[in-house]
Structure formats: C-alpha cells, structure tokens
Residue frames as a rotation matrix with the C-alpha (Angstrom) as fourth column:
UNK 1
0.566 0.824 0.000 0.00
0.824 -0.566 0.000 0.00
0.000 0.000 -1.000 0.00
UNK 2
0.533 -0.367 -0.762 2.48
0.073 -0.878 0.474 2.65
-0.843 -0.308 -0.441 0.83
UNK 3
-0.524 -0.849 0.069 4.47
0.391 -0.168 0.905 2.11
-0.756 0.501 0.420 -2.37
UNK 4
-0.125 0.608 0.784 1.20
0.940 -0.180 0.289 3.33
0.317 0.773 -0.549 -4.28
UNK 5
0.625 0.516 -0.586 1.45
0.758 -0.581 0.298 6.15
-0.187 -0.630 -0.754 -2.27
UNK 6
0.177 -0.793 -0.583 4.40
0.002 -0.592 0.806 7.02
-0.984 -0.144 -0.103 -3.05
UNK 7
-0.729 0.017 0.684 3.78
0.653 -0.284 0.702 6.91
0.206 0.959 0.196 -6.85
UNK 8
0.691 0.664 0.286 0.60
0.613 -0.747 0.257 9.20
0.384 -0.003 -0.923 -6.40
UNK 9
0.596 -0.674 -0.437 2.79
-0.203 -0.653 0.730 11.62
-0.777 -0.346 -0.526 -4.15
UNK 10
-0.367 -0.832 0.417 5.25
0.595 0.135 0.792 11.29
-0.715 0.539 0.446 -7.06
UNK 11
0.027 0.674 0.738 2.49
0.968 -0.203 0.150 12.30
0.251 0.710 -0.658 -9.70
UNK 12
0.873 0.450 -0.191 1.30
0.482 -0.728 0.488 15.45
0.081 -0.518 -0.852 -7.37
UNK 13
0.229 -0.845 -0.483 5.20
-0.075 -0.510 0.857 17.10
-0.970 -0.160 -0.181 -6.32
UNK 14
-0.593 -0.507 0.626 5.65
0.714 0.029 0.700 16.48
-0.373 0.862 0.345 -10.19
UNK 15
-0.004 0.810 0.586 2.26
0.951 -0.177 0.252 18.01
0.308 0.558 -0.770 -11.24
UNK 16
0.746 0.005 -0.666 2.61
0.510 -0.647 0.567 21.09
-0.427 -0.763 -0.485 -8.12
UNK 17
-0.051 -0.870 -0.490 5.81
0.327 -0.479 0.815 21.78
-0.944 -0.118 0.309 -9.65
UNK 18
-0.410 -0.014 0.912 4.95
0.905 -0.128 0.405 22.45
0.111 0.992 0.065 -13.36
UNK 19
0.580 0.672 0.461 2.15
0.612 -0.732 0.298 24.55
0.538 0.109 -0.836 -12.05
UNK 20
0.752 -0.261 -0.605 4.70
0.477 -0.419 0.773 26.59
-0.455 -0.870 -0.191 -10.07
UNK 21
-0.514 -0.812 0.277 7.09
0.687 -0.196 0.699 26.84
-0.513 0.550 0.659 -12.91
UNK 22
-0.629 0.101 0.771 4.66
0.731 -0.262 0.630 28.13
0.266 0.960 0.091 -15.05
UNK 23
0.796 0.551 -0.251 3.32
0.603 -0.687 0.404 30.77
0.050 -0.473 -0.880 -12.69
UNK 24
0.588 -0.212 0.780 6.47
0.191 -0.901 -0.389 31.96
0.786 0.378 -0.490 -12.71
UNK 25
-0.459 -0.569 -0.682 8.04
0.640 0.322 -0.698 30.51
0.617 -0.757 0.217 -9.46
UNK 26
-0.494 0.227 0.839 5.81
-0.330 -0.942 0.061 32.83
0.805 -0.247 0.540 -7.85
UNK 27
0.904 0.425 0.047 4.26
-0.291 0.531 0.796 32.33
0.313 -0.733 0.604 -4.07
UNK 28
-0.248 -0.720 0.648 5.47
-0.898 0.422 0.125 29.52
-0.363 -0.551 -0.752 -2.61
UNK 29
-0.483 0.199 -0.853 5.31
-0.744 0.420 0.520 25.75
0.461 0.886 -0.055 -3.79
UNK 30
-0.838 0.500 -0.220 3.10
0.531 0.648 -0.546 24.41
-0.130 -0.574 -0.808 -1.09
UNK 31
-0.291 0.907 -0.303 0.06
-0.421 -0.406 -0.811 26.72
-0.859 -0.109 0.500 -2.03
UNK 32
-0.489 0.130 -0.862 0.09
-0.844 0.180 0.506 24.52
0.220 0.975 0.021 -5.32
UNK 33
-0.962 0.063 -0.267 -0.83
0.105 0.984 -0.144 21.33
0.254 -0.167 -0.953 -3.30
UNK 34
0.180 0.825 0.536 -3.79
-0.498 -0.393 0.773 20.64
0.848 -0.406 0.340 -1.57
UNK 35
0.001 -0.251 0.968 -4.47
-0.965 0.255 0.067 19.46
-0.264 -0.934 -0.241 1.86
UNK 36
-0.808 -0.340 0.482 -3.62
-0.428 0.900 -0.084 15.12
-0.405 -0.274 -0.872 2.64
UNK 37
-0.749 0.588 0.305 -7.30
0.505 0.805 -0.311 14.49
-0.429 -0.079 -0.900 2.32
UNK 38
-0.060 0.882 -0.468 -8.69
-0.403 -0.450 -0.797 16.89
-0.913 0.141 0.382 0.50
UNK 39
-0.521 -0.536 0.665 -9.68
0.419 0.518 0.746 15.89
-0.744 0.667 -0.045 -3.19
UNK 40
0.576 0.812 -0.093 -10.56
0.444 -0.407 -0.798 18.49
-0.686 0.418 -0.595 -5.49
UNK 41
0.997 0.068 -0.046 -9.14
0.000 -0.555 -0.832 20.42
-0.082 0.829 -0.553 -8.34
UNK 42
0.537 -0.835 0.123 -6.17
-0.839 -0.543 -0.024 20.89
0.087 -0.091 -0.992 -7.30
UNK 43
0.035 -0.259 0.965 -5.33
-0.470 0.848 0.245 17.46
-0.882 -0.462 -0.092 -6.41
UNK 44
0.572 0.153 0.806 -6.75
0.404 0.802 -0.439 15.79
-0.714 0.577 0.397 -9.54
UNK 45
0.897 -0.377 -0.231 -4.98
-0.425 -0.591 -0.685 18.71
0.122 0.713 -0.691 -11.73
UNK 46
-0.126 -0.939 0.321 -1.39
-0.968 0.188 0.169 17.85
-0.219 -0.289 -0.932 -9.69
UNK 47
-0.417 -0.330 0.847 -1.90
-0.165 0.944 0.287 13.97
-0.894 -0.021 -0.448 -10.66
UNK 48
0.792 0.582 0.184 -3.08
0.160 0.094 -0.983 14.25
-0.589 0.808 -0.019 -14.20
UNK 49
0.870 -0.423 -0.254 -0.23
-0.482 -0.616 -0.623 16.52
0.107 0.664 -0.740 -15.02
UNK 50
0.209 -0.715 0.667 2.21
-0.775 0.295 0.559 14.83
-0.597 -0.634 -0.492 -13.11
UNK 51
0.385 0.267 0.883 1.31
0.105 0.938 -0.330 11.83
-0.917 0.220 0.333 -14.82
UNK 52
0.956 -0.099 0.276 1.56
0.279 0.021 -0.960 13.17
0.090 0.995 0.047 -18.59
UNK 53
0.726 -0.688 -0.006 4.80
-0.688 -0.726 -0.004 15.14
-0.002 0.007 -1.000 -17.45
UNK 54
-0.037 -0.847 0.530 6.46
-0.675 0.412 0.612 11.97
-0.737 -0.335 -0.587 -16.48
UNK 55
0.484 0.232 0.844 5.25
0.410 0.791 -0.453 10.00
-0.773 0.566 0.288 -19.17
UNK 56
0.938 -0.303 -0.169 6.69
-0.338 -0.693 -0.636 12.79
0.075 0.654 -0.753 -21.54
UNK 57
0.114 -0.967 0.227 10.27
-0.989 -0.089 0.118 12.65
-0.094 -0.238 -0.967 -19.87
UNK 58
0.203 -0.277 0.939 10.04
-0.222 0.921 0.320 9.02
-0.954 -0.273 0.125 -19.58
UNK 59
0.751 -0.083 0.655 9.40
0.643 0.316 -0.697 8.61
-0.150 0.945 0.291 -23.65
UNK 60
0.787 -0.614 0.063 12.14
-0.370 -0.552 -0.747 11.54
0.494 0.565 -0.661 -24.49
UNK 61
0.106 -0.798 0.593 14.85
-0.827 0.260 0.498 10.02
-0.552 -0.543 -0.633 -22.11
UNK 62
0.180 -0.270 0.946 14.06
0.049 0.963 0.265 6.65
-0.983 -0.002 0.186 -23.93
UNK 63
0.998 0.049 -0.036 13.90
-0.006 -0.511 -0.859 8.54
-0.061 0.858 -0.510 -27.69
UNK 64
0.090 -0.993 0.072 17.57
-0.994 -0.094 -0.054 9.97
0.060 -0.067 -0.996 -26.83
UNK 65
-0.192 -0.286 0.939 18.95
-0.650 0.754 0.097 6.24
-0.735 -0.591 -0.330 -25.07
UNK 66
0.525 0.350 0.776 17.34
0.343 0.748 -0.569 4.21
-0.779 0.565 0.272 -28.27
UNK 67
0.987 0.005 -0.162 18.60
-0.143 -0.444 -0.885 6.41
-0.077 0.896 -0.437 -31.00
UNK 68
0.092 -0.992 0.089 22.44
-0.989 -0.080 0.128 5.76
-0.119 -0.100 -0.988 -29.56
UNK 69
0.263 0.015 0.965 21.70
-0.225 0.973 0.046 1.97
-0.938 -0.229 0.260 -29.32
C-alpha cells in the first residue's frame, strides 16, 4: 500500500511543480498542493499533469537512449 502512495505523491510534487514553474516561481510551492485528504481540483490537476509530465520525460529520455543503441 504505501508504495502506491508514493507513486501518487510522485504524480502530485511532479504536477505542483509544473504549475509553479509556469506561474512563474511565484508564491510559494506548497500553495500549489492541496491538503492530505482533500480531493478536489487541485489534487486531480497535480496527478493528471504529473502523470503526462512523467510519461513525456520518460518517452524523451528513452527517444535519446534508443537512438544511440
């Protein structure tokens, strides 16, 4: 159980941080999160994005790494 946690929490601190980049580093990057137990916008936004962001990096990391093979 806790290692699914720690992919979701992976998703979210990935997803929190885009939206923080792309404000502009502005604030602080804990007003991107939401609370432990809350689930609303903000939550599902931070694990959607998270998700596509890492799926992105994951295919361009393997793009580069295949093309040298």
């Amino acid at each position: 159980m806790r290692s699914k946690n720690l992919f979701i929490l992976t998703f979210i601190v990935v997803g929190s941080f885009f939206y923080w980049g792309i404000k502009g580093f502005k604030n602080k990057w804990r007003d991107e999160f939401s609370g432990p137990y809350d689930m609303d916008k903000k939550y599902n936004r931070n694990l959607a994005t998270g998700f596509l962001v890492t799926v992105a990096l994951i295919y361009l990391i393997l793009s580069i790494v295949l093309k040298f093979l």
